[in-house]
N, C-alpha and C positions, 0 to 999 in steps of 0.2 A: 504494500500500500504506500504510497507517494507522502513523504515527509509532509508534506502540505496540508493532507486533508487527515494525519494524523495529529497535528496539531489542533487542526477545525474542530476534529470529535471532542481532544480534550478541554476545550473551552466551551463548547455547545453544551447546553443541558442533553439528558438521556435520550429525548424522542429527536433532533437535531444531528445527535452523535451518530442515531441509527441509520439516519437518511444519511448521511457524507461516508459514512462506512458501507451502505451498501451499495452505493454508485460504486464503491470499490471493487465490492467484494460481487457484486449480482455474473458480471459477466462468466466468473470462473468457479461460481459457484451458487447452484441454484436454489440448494438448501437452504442458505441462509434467506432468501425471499421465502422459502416457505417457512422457516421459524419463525416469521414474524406475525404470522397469524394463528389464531388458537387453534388447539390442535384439533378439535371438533370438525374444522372447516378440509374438507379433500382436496388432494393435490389434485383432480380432474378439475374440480370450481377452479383451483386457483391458476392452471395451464388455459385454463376457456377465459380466464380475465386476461392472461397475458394477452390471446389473442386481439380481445378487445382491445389492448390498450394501443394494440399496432394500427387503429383504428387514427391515432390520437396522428398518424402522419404517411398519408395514403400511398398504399404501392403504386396506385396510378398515379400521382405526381412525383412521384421519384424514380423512379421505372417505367412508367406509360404502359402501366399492365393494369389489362382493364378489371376493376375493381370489383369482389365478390364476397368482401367482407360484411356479409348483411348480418350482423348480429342486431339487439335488442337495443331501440333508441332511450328508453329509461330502465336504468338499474336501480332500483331503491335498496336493495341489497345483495353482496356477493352472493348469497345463496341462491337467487333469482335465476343465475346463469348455471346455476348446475338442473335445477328444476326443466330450463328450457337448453339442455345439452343435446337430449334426441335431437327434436328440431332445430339446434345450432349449427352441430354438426353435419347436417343434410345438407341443409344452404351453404354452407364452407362446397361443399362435393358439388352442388349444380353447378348449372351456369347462371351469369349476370342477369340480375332484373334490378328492376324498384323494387320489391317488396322489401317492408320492416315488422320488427316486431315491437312492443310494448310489453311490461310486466302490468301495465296497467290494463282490467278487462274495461273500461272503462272511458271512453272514448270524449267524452267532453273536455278534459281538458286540451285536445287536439281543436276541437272546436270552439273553445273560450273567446270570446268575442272581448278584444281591450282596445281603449281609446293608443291612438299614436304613440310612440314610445320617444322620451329623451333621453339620449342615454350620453355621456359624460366620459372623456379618458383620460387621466389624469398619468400622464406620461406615455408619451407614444414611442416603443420601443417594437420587436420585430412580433412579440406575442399581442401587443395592444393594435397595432397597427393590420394583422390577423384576425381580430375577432373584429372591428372596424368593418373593416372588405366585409370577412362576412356577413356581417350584418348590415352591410349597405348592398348586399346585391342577393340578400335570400326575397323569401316572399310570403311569408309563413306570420312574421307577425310585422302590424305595420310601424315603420318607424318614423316621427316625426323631426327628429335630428340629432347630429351625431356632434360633437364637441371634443375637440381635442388639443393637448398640448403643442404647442409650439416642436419643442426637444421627443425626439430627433426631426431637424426639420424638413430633411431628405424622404422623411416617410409623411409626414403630415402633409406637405406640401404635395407630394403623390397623391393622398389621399383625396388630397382640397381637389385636385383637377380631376380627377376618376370620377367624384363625383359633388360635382360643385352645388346641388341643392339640396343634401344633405350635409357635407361635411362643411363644417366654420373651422378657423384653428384660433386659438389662444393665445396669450403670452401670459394671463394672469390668472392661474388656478383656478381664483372664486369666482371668476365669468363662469368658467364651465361648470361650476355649482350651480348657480343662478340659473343656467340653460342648460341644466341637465335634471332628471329625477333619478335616475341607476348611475351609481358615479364607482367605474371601474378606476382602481388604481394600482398601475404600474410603471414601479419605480424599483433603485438599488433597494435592497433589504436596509441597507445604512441609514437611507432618505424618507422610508418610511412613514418612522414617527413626527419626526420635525415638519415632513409635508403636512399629514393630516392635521399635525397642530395650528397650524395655519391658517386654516381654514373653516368655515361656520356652517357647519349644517343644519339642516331641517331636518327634526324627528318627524312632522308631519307628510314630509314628501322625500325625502333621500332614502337609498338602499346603496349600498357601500356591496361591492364584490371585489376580492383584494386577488390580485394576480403575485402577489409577494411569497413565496412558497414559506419562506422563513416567520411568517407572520403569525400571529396568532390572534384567535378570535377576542380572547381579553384581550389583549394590549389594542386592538383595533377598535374595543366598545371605551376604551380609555381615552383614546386621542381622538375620539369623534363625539363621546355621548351619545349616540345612537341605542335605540335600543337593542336590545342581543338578535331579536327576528329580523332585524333589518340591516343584521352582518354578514357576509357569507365567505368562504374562500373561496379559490377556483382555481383548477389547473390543468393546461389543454398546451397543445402543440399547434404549430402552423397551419394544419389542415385545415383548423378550420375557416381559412381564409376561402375554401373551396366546398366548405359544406360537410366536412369527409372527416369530420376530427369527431372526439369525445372529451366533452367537459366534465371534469372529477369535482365532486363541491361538497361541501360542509358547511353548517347542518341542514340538513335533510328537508326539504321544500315544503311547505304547501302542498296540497294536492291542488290547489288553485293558482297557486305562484305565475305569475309571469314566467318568472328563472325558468320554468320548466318548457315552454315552448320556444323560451329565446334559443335554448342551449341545444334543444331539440335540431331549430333550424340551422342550426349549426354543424350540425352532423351527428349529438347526441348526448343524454346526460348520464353520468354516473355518479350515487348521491352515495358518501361516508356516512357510515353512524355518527363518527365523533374524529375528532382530528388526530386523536392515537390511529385509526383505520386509517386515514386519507395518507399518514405518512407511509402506512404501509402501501398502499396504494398507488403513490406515487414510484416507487421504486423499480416497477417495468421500465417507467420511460427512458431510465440510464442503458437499458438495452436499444435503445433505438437506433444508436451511430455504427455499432456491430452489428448489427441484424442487417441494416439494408447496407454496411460496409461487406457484408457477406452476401448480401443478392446481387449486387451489383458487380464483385469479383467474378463471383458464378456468371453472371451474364455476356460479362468483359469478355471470357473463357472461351464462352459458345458463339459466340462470336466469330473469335479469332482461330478455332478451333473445332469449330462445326462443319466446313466443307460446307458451305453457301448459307447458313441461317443466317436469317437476319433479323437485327436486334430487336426488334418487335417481336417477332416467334421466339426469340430466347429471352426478353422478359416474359411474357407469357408462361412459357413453359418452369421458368424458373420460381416463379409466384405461382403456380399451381403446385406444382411440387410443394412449397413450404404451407402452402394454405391447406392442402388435403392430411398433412400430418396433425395429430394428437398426444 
């Protein structure tokens, strides 16, 4: 383990230490992702999440291998995805469609009718700048504007011209308070506190979802006052700039929630029990850079290698291969 993030663990408290240790340790060693959940929980649930979590940064924009990852767009709990393993694993083995599933039988809140949405980005970096795009070019719930930071201006300023009657940019935080109700922030874990200190919000209209993974749900009801239901975490990958991702959150929504269709249309939601789970939770996504550093080897390969395939038929073939396994 790299001097670096052995020092991290020992300065972090116990649930911090476990996260910067298992980015370490997950690649070479898959035990440890599974110790971290009670032992109740089956290592089939917790291989059927990993898949989900490769949801979080699609094979087709990384590969241009057409997408077949149809798993379940709300997970309220791990256990959800072992109930619906039969039929997960089926749809892994077809071919590509739209279809999705739901844990929910329940279909109204797919249908939930909500006035215009403002929604707030309180640092525009490559993840805020991500859920952004998404949600200025889904269609699922309506949005009436999108507000964001100045910093980074190379992405804001993208953003402003992609789509100039939704996006405004910033320079002063509490504008996008003021023109915002869902005020996503993401920032350095360092910038955190002294941001939200700053800042004046409404218990009567603000919802606070914190992109900061180091974060925690007290220290955020601390530096906001808000109350505790109108705090949430979140943790997602680039995908969902394309629809194709999965949002990890804590705590656990509403069955009436907004959160729940926003994140839907974003490619999907997976709800923690409590933020001890999310960190477990979190710890697939350190396999991401190795996984498709290993599909794309594979593909490079057959390529060069195959006697005429061409890269298209060898992404394909090389993502069906990984997607059929269990």
């Amino acid at each position: 383990i790299p001097a670096k993030i052995k020092n991290q663990a020992k300065e972090k408290n116990k649930k911090e230490a476990t996260w910067f240790l298992s980015c370490a340790l997950l690649p070479k060693n898959m035990s440890f992702f599974f110790s971290l959940f009670p032992r109740t929980t089956s290592k089939s649930s917790l291989v059927l999440f990993l898949v989900l979590v490769l949801k979080l940064h699609s094979l087709a924009g990384a590969f241009g291998i057409s997408p077949t990852l149809l798993l379940p767009t709300t997970v309220s709990n791990p256990s959800f995805i072992q109930q619906n393993r039969a039929v997960t694993t089926s749809l892994l083995l077809s071919s590509s469609s739209s279809t999705s599933l739901s844990s929910s039988n329940d279909d109204s809140t797919n249908e939930m009718v909500t006035p215009p949405l403002r929604v707030g980005f309180i640092g525009c970096g490559t993840i805020a700048a991500a859920i952004a795009n998404g949600l200025a070019t889904q269609t699922s719930v309506p949005i009436q504007s999108i507000s964001i930071s100045r910093r980074s201006e190379s992405k804001s300023k993208a953003l402003n011209e992609q789509h100039p009657n939704l996006v405004t940019v910033y320079d002063d935080n509490q504008e996008i308070l003021n023109n915002a109700d869902m005020i996503f922030i993401c920032v350095l874990p360092d910038q955190t506190s002294s941001v939200l200190r700053e800042l004046q919000f409404e218990k009567e209209r603000h919802t606070l979802v914190s992109l900061v993974s180091t974060s925690t749900l007290v220290g955020l009801k601390e530096d906001t006052s808000l109350p505790s239901d109108q705090i949430y975490k979140c943790i997602c990958l680039p995908a969902v700039s394309r629809h194709e991702g999965v949002c990890l959150v804590t705590p656990k929504t509403p069955t009436d929630s907004i959160l729940i269709p926003l994140f839907e249309s974003l490619g999907g939601i997976a709800q923690a029990e409590d933020e001890e789970q999310m960190s477990a939770m979190m710890v697939p996504s350190a396999l991401m850079g190795s996984m498709y550093g290993m599909l794309k080897q594979s593909r490079d390969w057959l390529v060069d290698n195959g006697n005429g395939i061409s890269k298209k038929d060898a992404s394909f073939l090389v993502g069906r291969f990984f997607l059929g396994n269990d």
